[in-house]
N, C-alpha and C positions, 0 to 999 in steps of 0.2 A: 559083039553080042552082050557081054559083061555089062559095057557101059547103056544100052539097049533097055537092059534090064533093071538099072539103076533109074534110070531116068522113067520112066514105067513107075519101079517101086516109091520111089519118094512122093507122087501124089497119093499116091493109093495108102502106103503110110498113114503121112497127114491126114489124109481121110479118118482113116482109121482111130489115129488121136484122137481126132476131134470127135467122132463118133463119142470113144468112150469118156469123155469129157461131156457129151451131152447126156450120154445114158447116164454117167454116175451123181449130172446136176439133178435129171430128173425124177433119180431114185431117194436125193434128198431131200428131196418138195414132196414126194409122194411119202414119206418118213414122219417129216412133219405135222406133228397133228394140234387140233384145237382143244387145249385143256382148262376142264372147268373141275373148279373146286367145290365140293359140297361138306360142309360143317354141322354137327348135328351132336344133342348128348347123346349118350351110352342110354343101351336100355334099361335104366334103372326102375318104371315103374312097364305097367301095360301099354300106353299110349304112348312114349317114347322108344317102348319096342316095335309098336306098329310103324314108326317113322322109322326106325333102321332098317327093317323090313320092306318098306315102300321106297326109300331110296336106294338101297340095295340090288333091288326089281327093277327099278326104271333104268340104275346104271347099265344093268347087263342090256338091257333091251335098245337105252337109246345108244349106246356102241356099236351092238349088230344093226343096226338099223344105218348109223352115219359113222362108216369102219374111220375116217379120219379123226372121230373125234376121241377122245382119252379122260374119261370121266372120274376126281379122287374124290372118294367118299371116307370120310375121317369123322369116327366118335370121339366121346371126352365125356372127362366122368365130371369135371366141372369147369365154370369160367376161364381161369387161367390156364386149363390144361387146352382148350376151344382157342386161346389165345395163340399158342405157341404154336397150334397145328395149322390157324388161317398164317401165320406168320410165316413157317414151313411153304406153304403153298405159292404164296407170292412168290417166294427164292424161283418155285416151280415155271414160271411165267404163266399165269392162270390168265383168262379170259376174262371169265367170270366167276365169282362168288356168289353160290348158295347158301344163306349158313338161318339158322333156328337157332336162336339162342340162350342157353340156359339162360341167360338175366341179361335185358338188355342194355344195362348201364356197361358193366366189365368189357363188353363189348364195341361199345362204339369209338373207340379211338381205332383199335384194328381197323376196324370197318372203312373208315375217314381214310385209313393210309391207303387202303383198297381203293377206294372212290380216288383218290391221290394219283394212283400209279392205274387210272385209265382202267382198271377194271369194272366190266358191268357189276351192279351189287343188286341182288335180291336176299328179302329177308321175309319168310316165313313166319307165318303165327304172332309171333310177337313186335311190338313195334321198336325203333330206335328213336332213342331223340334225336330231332332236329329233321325228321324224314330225309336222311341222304341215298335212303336207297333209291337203284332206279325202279323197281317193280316190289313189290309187298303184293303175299299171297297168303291169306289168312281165311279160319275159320268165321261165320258170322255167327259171334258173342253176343249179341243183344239176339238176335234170330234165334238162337239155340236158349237163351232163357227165356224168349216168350213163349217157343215153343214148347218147353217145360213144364209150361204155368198152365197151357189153355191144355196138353192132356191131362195134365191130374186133375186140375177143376173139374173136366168131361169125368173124367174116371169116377171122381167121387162124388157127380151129379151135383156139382156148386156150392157145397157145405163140407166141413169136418175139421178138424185140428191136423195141422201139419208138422215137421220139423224141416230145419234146409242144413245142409252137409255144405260148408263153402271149401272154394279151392283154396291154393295157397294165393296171398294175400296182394294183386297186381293188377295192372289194367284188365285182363283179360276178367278175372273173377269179379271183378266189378264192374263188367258191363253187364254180366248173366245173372247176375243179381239181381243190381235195379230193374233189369226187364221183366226177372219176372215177381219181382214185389209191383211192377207197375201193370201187369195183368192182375195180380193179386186183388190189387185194389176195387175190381170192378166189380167183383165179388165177396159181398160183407157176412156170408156166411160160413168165409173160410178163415181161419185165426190160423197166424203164424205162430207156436210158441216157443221158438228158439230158433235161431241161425248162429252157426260156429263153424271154425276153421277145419277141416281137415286133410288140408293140406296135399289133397289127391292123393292120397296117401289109404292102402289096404288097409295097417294096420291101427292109423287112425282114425280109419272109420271105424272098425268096430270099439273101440274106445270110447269113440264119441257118441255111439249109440247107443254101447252100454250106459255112458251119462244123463241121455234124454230117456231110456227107457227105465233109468233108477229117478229118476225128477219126474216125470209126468205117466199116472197111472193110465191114460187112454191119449192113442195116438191114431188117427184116420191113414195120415201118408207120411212118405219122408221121401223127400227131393235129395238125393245123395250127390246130383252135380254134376258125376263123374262115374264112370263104369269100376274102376278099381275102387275105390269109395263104395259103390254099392257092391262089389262084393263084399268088404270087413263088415259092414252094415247088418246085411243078409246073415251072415255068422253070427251075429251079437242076437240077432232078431231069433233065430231057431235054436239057439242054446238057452234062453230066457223063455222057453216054452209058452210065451202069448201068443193069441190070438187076437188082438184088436188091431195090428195096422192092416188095412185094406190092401195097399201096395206100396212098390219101391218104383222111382225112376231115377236113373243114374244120369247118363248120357257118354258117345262117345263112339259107339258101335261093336264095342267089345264083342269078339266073336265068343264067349263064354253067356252073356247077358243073351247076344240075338239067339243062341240056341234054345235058351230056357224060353224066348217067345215063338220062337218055332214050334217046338213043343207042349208050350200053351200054359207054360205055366200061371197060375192063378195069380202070385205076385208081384208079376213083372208082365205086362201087359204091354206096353211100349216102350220104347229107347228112342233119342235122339241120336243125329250123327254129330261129330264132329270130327269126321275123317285124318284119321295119320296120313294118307292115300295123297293129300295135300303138297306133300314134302316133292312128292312125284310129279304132280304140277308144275310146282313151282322149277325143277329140273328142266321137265320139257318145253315148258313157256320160252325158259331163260338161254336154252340152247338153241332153238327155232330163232328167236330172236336173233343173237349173234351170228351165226350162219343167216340171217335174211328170208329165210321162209316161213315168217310167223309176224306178220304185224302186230303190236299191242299198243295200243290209244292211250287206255286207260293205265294209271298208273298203281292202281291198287285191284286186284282181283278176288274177290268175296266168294268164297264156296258154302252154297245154301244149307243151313241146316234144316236135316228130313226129319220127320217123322217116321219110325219103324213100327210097323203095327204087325200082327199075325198074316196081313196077306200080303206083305210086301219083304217078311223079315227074308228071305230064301236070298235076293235080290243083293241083301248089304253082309253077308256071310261067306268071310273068306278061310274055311279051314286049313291052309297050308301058310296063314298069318299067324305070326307069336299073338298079335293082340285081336 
């Protein structure tokens, strides 16, 4: 009987073994997940807070959505710090790279080693040299300056004196520009009298308004550029108790700016987008893609700049966004 039972047990064993040999392979495949790296600055002004906010949001959401995959979302307060943390990440075995770059130059060598070691690479907003990413997913900067140009022209009925609030000083600010000095142009009753830096910057906006509003005693409009920009602007503008500029356009969608057109205000009659929300795009595109249920042709993805007017503003207003 003994030996009965022996000879019995030993298949059943083996069985057994092997059993949990295949549950413990399978519990390590199902462990395994697909990690994507996303690289972004700190929110240091409004619009980079809407991007930590936006990628933030899409983390949580594309995880619940696809539980195998493992989403690292990393800020940095500047270049080198963006450096050390895509660097971290590869150790990580990433997939792919997301990354928005404070300055594209400090960046592209990381980027190259990424491209190196088989990682898909998208890069957001701004461009790199040499276009080695595989996907670029950016705002449309000449769109968003013409756009600019043909509402204030409308606004102020194709005449008046303006001033223009520029970004900080890079491709991007330079295509919003010339787009909209090249609308400008069609209209010779509208004089530019000043275009200067400020850097998307709050505090140098109103610096710099203060400047244009101590230089020129009558002002129609000012193109601020940027939504943080037009608020320092709007500060400088109501502390200096005038009343000659007709309006401000910023751009960007600042949930601060669309309320004030929600509510109608006389100053601020339209905003452009140039959506943070992008950041989350470019997320989702890049993950579809690697996992295969997301075809993409094109190798650059352009998101339209809108127009925000009073009957549309409700539509681009996300209250539970920093920016």
């Amino acid at each position: 009987m003994k030996k009965l039972f022996l000879s019995l047990s030993l298949p059943l064993l083996l069985l057994a073994f092997l059993g949990t040999l295949f549950l413990a392979s399978s519990c390590g495949k199902r462990q395994e997940k697909t990690v994507i790296g996303v690289s972004i600055p700190s929110a240091d002004h409004g619009w980079t807070g809407g991007i930590v906010y936006w990628a933030e949001k899409a983390a949580k959401e594309l995880e619940k959505k696809y539980p195998d995959v493992k989403i690292l979302v990393s800020t940095s307060a500047d270049s080198s710090e963006q450096v050390s943390q895509i660097e971290n990440m590869l150790i990580q075995n990433i997939k792919a790279l997301v990354v928005l770059p404070h300055e594209p130059a400090p960046l592209a060598g990381i980027c190259k080693k990424a491209k190196e070691k088989k990682v898909f690479l998208t890069v957001v907003d701004r461009n790199l040299a040499g276009n080695i990413e595989d996907l670029a997913v950016a705002g449309d900067n000449p769109g968003f300056g013409r756009a600019c140009a043909e509402a204030m022209a409308k606004q102020l009925d194709y005449k008046g004196d303006i001033v223009v609030m520029e970004g900080v000083l890079c491709d991007v600010n330079t295509q919003r520009v010339e787009a909209f000095r090249s609308v400008m142009k069609k209209y010779p009753n509208i004089r530019i009298l000043d275009s200067q830096t400020a850097n998307w910057s709050t505090e140098q906006g109103l610096k710099l308004m203060e400047t244009f509003l101590g230089k020129y005693k009558h002002i129609d409009g000012v193109w601020a550029g940027d939504d943080d920009v037009l608020l320092g602007a709007l500060k400088a503008y109501e502390e200096s108790k005038r009343k000659d500029v007709k309006l401000f356009i910023g751009g960007g969608g600042a949930k601060l700016i669309i309320r004030k057109i929600v509510e109608k205000d006389p100053m601020i009659p339209v905003n452009v987008t140039y959506p943070p929300r992008m950041i989350a795009y470019g997320m989702e595109y890049t993950l579809e893609k690697i996992l295969g249920k997301r075809e993409i042709k094109e190798k650059k993805i352009v998101i339209p700049a809108e127009v925000i007017t009073r009957e549309n503003a409700e539509k681009f207003y996300f209250p539970d966004s920093i920016y």
